[in-house]
C-alpha positions as CSV (number, residue, x, y, z in Angstrom):
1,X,213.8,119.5,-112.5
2,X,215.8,117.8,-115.3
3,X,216.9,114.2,-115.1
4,X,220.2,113.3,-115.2
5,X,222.8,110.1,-115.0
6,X,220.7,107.9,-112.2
7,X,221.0,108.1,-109.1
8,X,219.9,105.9,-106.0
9,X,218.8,107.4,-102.8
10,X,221.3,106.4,-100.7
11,X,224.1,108.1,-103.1
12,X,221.7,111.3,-103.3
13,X,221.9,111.5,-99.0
14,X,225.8,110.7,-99.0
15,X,226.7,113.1,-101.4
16,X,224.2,116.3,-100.4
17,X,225.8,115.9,-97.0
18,X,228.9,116.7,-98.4
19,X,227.6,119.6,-99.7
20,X,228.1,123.0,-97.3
21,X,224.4,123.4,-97.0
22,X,224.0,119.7,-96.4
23,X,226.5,119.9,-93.6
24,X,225.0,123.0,-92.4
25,X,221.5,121.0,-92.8
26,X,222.7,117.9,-90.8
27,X,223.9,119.4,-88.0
28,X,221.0,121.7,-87.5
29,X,218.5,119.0,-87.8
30,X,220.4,116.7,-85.6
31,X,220.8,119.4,-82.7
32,X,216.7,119.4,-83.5
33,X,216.4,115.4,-83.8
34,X,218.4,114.9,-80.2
35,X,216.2,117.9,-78.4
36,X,213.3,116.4,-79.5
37,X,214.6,112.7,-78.1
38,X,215.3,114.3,-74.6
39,X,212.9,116.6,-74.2
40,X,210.5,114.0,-72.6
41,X,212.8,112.8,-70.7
42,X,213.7,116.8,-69.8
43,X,210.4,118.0,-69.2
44,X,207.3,115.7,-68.6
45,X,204.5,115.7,-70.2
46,X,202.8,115.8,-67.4
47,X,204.4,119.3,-67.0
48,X,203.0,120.6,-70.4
49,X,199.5,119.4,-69.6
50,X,199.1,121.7,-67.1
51,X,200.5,124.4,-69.2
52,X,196.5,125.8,-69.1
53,X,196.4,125.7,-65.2
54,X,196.6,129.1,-63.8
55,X,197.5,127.6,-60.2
56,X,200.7,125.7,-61.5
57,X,202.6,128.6,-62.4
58,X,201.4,130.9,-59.6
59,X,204.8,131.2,-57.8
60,X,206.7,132.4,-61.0
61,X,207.1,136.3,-61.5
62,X,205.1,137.7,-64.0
63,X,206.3,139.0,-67.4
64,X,210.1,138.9,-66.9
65,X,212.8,138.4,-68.9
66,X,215.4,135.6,-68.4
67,X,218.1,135.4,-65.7
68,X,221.4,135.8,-68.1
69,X,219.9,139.1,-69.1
70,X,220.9,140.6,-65.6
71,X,224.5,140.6,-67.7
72,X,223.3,143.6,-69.6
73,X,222.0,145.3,-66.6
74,X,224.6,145.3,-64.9
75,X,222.8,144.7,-61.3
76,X,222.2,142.0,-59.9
77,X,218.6,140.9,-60.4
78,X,216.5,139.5,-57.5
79,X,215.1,135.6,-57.9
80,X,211.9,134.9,-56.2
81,X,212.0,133.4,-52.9
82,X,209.6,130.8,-51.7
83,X,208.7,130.5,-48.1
84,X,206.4,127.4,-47.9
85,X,204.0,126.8,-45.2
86,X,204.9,125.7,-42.0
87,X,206.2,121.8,-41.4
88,X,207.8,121.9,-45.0
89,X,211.8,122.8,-45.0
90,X,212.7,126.3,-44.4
91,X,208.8,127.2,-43.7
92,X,207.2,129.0,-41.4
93,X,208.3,128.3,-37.9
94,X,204.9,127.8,-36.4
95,X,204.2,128.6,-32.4
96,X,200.6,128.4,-31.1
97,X,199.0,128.8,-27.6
98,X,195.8,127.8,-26.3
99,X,194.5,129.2,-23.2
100,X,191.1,130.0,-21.2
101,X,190.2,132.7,-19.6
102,X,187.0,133.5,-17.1
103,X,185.6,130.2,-19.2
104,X,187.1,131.4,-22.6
105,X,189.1,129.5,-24.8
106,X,191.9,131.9,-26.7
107,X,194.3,130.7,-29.2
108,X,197.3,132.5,-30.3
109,X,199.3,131.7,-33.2
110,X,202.6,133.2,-34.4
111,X,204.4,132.2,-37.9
112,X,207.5,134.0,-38.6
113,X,210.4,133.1,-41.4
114,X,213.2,135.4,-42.1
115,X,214.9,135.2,-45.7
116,X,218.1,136.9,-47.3
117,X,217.8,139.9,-50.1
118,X,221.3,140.9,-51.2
119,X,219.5,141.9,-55.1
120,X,220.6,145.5,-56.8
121,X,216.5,145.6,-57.7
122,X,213.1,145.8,-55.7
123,X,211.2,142.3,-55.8
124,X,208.6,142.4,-58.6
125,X,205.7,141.5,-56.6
126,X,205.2,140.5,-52.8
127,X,202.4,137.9,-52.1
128,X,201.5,136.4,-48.9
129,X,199.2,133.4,-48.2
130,X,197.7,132.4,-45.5
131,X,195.2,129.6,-44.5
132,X,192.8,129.2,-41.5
133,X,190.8,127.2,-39.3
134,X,188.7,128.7,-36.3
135,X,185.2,128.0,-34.6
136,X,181.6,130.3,-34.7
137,X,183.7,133.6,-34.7
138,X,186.4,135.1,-37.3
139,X,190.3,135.4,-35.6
140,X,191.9,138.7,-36.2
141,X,195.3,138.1,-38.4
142,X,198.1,140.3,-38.0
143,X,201.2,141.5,-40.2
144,X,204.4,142.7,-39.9
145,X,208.1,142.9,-42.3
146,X,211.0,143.3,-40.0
147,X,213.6,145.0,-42.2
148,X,217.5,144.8,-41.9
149,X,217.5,148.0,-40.2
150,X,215.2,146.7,-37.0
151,X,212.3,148.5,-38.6
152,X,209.2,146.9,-38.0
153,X,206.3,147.9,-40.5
154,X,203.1,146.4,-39.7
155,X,201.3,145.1,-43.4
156,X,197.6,144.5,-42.2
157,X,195.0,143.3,-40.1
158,X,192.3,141.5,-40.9
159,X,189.5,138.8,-40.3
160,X,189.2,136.1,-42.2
161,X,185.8,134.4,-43.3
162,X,187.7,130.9,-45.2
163,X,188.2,128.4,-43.5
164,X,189.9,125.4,-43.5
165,X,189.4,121.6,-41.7
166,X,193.1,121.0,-41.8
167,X,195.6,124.0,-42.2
168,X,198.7,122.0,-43.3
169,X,196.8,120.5,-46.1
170,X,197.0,124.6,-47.4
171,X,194.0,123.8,-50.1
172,X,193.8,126.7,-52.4
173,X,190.0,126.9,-52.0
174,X,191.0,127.9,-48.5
175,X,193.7,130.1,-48.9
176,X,193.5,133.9,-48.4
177,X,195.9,135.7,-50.2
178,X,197.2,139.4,-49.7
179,X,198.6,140.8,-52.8
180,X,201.2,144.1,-51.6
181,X,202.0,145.0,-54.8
182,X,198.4,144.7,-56.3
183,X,195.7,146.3,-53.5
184,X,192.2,146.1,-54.0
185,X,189.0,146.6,-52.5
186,X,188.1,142.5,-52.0
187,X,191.0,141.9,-49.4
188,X,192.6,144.1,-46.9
189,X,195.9,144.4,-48.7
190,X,195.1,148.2,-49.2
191,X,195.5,149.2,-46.0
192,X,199.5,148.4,-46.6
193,X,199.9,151.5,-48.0
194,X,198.1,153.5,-45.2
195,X,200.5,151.5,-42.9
196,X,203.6,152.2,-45.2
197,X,202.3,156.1,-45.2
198,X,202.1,156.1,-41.3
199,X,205.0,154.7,-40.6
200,X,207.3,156.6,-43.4
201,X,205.7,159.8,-41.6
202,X,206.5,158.7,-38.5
203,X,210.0,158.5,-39.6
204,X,210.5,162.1,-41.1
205,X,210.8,160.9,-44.3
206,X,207.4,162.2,-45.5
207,X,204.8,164.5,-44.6
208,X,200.8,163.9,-45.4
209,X,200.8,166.9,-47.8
210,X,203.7,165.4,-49.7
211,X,202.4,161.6,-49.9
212,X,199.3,163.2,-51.4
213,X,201.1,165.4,-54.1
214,X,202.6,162.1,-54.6
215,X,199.7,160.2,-54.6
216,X,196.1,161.9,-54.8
217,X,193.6,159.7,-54.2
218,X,190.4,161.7,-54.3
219,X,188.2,158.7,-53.8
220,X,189.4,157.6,-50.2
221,X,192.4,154.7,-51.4
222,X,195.1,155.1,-53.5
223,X,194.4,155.7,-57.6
224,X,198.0,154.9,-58.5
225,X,199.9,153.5,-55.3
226,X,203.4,153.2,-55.1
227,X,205.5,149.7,-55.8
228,X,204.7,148.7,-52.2
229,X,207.6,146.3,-52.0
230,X,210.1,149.5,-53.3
231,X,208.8,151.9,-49.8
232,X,209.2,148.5,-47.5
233,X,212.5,147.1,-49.0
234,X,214.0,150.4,-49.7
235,X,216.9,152.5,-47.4
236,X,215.0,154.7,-45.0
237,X,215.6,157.9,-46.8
238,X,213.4,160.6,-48.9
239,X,215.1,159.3,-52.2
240,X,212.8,155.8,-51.6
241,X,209.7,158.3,-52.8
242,X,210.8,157.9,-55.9
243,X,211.8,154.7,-57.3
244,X,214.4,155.8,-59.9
245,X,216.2,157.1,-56.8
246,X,215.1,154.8,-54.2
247,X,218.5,152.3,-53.2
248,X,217.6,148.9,-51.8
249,X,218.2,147.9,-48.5
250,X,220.3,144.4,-48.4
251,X,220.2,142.2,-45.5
252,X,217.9,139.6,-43.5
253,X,214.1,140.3,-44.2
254,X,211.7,138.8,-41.5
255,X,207.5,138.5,-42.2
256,X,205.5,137.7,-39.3
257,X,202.0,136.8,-39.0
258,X,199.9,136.6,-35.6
259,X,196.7,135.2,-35.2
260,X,194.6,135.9,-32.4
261,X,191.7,133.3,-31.6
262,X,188.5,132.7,-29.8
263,X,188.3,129.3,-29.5
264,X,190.5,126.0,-28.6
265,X,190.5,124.5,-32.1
266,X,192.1,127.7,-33.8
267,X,195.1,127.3,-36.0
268,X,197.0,128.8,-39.1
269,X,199.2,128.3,-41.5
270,X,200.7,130.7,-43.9
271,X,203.5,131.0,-47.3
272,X,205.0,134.0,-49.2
273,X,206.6,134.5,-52.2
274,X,209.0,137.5,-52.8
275,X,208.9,137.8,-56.7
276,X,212.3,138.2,-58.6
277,X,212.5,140.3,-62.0
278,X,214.1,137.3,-63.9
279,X,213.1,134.1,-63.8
280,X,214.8,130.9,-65.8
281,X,216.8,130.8,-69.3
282,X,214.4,132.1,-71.4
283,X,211.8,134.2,-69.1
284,X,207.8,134.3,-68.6
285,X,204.8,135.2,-70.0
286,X,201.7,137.5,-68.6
287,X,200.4,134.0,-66.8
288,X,203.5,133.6,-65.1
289,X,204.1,130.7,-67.5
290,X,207.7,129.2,-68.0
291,X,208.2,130.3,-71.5
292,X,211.1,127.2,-71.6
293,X,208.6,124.7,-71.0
294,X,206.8,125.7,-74.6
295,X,210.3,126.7,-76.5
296,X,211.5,122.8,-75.7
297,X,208.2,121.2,-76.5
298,X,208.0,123.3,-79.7
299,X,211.0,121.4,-81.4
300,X,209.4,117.9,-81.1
301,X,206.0,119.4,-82.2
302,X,207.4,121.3,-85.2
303,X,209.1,118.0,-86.2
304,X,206.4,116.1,-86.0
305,X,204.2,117.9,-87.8
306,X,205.9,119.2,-90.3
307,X,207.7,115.7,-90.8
308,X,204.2,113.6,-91.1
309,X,202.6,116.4,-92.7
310,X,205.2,116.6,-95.6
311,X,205.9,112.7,-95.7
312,X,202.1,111.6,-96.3
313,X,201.3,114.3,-98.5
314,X,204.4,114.2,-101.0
315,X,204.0,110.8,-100.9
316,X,200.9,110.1,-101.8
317,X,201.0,112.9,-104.3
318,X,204.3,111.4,-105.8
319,X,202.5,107.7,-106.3
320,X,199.5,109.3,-107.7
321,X,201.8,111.5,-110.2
322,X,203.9,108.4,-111.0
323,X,200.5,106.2,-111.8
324,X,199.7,109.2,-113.6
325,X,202.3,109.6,-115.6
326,X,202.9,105.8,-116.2
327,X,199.5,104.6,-117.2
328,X,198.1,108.4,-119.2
329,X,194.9,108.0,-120.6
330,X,192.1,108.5,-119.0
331,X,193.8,107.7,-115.3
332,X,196.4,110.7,-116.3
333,X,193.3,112.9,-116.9
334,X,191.5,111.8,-113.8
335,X,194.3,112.6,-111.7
336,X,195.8,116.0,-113.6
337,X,192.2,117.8,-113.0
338,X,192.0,116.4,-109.5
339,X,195.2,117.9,-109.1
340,X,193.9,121.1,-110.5
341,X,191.2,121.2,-108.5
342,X,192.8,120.9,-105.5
343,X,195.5,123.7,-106.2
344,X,192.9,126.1,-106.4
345,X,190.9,125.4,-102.6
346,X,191.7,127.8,-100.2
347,X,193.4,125.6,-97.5
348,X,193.9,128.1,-94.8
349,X,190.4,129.7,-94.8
350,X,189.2,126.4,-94.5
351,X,191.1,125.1,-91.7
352,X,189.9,128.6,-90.2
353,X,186.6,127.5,-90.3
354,X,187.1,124.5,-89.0
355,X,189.1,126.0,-86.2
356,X,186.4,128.1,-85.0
357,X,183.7,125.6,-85.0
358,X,184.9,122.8,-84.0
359,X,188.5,123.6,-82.4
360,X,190.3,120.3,-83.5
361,X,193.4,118.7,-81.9
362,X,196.8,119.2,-83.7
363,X,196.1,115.5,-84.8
364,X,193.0,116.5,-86.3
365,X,194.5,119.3,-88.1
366,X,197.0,116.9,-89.8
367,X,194.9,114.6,-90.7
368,X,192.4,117.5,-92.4
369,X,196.2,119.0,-94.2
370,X,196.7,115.6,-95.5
371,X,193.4,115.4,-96.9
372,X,193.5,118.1,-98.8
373,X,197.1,117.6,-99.8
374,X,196.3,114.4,-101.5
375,X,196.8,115.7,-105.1
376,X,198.9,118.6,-106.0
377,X,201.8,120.5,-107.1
378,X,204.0,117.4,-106.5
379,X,201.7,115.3,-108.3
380,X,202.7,117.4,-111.6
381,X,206.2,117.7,-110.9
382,X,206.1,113.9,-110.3
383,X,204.2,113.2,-113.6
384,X,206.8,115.3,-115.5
385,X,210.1,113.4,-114.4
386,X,208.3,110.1,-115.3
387,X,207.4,110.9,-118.6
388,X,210.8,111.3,-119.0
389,X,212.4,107.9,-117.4
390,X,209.5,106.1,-119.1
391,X,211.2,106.6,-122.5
392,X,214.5,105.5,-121.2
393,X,216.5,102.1,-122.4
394,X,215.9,100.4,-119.6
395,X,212.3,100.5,-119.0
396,X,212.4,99.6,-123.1
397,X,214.3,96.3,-121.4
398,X,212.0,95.7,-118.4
399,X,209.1,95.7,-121.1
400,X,210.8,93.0,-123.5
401,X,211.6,90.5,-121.0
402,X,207.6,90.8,-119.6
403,X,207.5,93.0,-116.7
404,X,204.2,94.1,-115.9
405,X,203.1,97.7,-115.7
406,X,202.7,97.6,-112.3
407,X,205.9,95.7,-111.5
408,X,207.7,98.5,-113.5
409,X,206.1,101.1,-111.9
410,X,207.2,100.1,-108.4
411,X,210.1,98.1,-109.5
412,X,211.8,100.5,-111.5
413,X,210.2,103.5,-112.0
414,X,209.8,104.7,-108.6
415,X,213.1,104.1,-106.7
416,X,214.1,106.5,-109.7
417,X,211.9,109.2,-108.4
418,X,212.5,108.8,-104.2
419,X,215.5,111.2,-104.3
420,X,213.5,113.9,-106.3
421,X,210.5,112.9,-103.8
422,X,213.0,113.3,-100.6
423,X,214.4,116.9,-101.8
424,X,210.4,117.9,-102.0
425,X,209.6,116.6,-99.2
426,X,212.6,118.6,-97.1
427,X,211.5,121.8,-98.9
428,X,207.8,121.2,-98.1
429,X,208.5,120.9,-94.1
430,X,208.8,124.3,-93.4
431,X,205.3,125.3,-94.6
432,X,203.6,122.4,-93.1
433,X,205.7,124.0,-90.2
434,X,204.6,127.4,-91.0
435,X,200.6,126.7,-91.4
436,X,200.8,125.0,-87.5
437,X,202.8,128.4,-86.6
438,X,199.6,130.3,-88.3
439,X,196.9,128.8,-87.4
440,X,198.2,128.6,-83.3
441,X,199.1,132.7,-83.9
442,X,195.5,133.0,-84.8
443,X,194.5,130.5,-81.5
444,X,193.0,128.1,-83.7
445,X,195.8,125.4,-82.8
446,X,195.6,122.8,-80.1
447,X,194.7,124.8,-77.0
448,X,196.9,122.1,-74.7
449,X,199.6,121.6,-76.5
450,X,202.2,124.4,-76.6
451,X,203.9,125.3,-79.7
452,X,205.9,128.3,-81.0
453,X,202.6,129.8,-82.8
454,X,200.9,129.7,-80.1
455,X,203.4,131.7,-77.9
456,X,203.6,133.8,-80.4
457,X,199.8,134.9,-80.8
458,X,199.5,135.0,-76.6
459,X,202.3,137.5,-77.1
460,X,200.8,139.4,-79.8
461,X,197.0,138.9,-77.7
462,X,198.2,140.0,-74.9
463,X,198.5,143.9,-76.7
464,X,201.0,145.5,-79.5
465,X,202.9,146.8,-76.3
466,X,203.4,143.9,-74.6
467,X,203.9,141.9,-78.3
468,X,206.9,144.4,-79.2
469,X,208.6,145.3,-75.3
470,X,208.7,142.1,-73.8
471,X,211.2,140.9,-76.4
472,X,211.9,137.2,-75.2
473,X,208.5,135.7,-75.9
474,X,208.9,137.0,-79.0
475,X,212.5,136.1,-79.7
476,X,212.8,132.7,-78.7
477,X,209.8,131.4,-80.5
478,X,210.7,133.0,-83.9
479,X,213.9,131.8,-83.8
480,X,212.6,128.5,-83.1
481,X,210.5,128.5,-86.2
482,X,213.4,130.0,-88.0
483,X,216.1,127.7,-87.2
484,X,214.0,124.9,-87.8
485,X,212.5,125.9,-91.3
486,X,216.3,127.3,-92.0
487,X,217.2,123.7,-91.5
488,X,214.9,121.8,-94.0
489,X,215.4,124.8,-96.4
490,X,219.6,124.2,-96.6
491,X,218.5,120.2,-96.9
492,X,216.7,121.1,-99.7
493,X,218.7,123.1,-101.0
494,X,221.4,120.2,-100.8
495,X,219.4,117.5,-102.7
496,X,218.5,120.0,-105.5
497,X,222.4,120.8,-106.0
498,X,222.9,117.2,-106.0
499,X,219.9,116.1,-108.2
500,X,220.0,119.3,-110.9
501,X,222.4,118.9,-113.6
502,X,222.7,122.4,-113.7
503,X,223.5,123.2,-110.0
504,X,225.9,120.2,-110.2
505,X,228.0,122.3,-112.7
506,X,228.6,125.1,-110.7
């Protein structure tokens, strides 16, 4: 990087933001520089710490893409619908009876909520909770889906063994959940395909010989089932069979639970959650996770980092390149094979290690980049331009009136060398940004704090299928690393145009 006429730092930032790739760089780093300031105030941190909590995301579909995306559907997608428990707004209506008989005591308890569907899809998933409190002996819990039609389709029937002490607390340690999309042996939820099969045959719309050519099951339950919430939310026809032909039925939805008791104290409670297929503006992950949440807390991460990262390092290798230069001798010596010794140590298998063994905060990981990044490339690069000012007329002057060498240095020398310092320092963000990306792909990052890496190697975890079809948590976090390393790269850019004699020509 040649020197030319001098000029201060202020006049190097006023006139690289003239340039087109300093305009370019400004506003792209102050779209960056504002998200960062609101995204606090946007989404809480307490928010992102519990972006590791399984429970706090529970009620967001799994794996879809975002709502807008409908647009190139061209149906209308279905967003979940929360019914909460009973005693909350537009829960469960809640009736229960008490009642003895021949010394006795009977409790009967009926929750029932109806909701709207007017989707061109089938939910994703269907989930029901419920939560109960009863004496020495187990209630028998009921369920039924009252479609638009007046078709009643009873879902289970079961007996609890949780309990609760208080069923409006709704504790998840006492909640007993019945997955219809997702039957398995541990909770009853299989038998809502038996009761689907029944009632379908009952209808005319199957026969038993069919539903098993459909659906062999040579152990007893179904091996594959059918989307359960496609056969209960479909139009009563043979084309439902078949969900590339089945046709949704809109209209009012009602879920009904019943709870039959054996002793005075028995009560219930109960929620549901009717899955959409979208879900926000940029979509979920395979942990139901609001992939949003990490793409805003990326920016502010990414800045930091990379900003700190590239300010200490370039800094402290720009004084020790200047000392370097200025003094020579054995100091110059000292500090050139330093440099060299440095160039040559493997960072990133290092901080691999380190990763793996001791798993350090993103803090900690800075603070270990820094070290390592005391001496380097920018040391040299540093030691060159002041070899050249040092021979220049007016360090000649600063010498003849008295200066010291250390006055000079900092007096006069430096401020010389801050615009070439600032240009390095914009093109050394993105891989300060890029190593964070890495060593989060590889999950060696900060486990609580989400960042674009790390969504990025939870996609690519999660399988190469999942990694390359489930495009937007891939896509958003890319360009989020791309836009912001774009950014620094065009600042750059701008400062070497302004500060090279032989860009400024052209």
């Amino acid at each position: 990087m040649a020197i030319s006429a001098p000029i201060g730092l202020k006049a190097a930032f006023l006139e690289a933001a003239r340039t087109k790739s300093g305009l370019a760089a400004t506003a792209m780093l102050g779209f960056l520089i504002l998200l960062a300031v609101l995204v606090p105030l946007l989404v809480p941190f307490d928010v992102v710490r519990q972006w590791s909590n399984p429970g706090q995301w529970s009620d967001n579909p799994k794996l879809v893409p975002p709502e807008w995306s409908e647009v190139f559907t061209g149906k209308r997608q279905p967003r979940t619908v929360i019914i909460p428990p009973a005693g909350q707004s537009g829960g469960f209506d809640h009736v229960r009876v008490s009642f003895e008989v021949q010394g006795q005591n009977y409790t009967i308890v009926v929750l029932k909520q109806s909701f709207d569907f007017q989707a061109d899809a089938f939910p994703s998933e269907i989930s029901l909770y419920m939560t109960t409190m009863f004496g020495s002996k187990s209630p028998l819990v009921r369920s039924w889906l009252t479609r638009p039609d007046g078709q009643e389709v009873q879902l289970f029937e079961d007996t609890p063994s949780l309990r609760a002490s208080n069923v409006s607390q709704f504790r998840p340690a006492d909640v007993i959940t019945y997955s219809l999309t997702y039957p398995s042996f541990k909770d009853p939820s299989y038998q809502v395909y038996a009761n689907v099969k029944q009632w379908l045959i009952s209808n005319n719309v199957t026969t038993s010989g069919e539903w098993g050519e459909l659906f062999p099951s040579p152990t007893g339950f179904y091996s594959n089932p059918p989307k359960a919430q496609v056969l209960l939310m479909a139009q009563l026809n043979h084309s439902m069979l078949d969900p590339r032909t089945a046709q949704v039925l809109k209209g009012k939805y009602s879920i009904k639970f019943e709870v039959d008791g054996f002793s005075s104290v028995d009560d219930a409670n109960a929620r549901a959650v009717v899955f959409g297929t979208v879900y926000g503006l940029i979509g979920t992950d395979d942990q139901r996770r609001d992939l949003l949440i990490a793409l805003l807390w990326g920016a502010p991460v990414a800045l930091a980092f990379g900003l700190a990262g590239a300010l200490a390092t370039v800094l402290i290798q720009t004084i020790l390149g200047a000392i370097s230069g200025w003094y020579g001798g054995a100091v110059d010596e000292l500090v050139q094979r330093t440099a060299d010794f440095y160039l040559i140590i493997p960072t990133l298998p290092i901080l691999i290690l380190i990763g793996i063994l001791y798993r350090p905060s993103l803090i900690l990981i800075l603070f270990i980049l820094v070290v390592f990044g005391v001496v380097g490339a920018t040391t040299k690069v540093t030691r060159s331009i002041v070899l050249q000012v040092k021979e220049e007329q007016f360090i000649e002057a600063a010498r003849s009136y008295g200066a010291s060498r250390g006055r000079i240095l900092f007096r006069y020398i430096l401020p010389r060398v801050m615009p070439y310092t600032f240009a390095l320092i914009a093109l050394t963000v993105p891989a300060f940004i890029f190593l964070e990306a890495s060593l989060s792909f590889l999950g060696l990052g900060d486990p609580n704090l989400p960042t674009w890496g790390q969504l990025l190697g939870n996609a690519y975890g999660a399988g190469p299928a999942i990694f390359y079809t489930f495009w937007w948590w891939v896509f958003f976090p890319a360009a989020g690393i791309i836009f912001t390393t774009v950014a620094f790269a065009l600042l750059g850019y701008a400062f070497d145009k302004v500060l090279n004699p032989r860009l400024r020509e052209q």
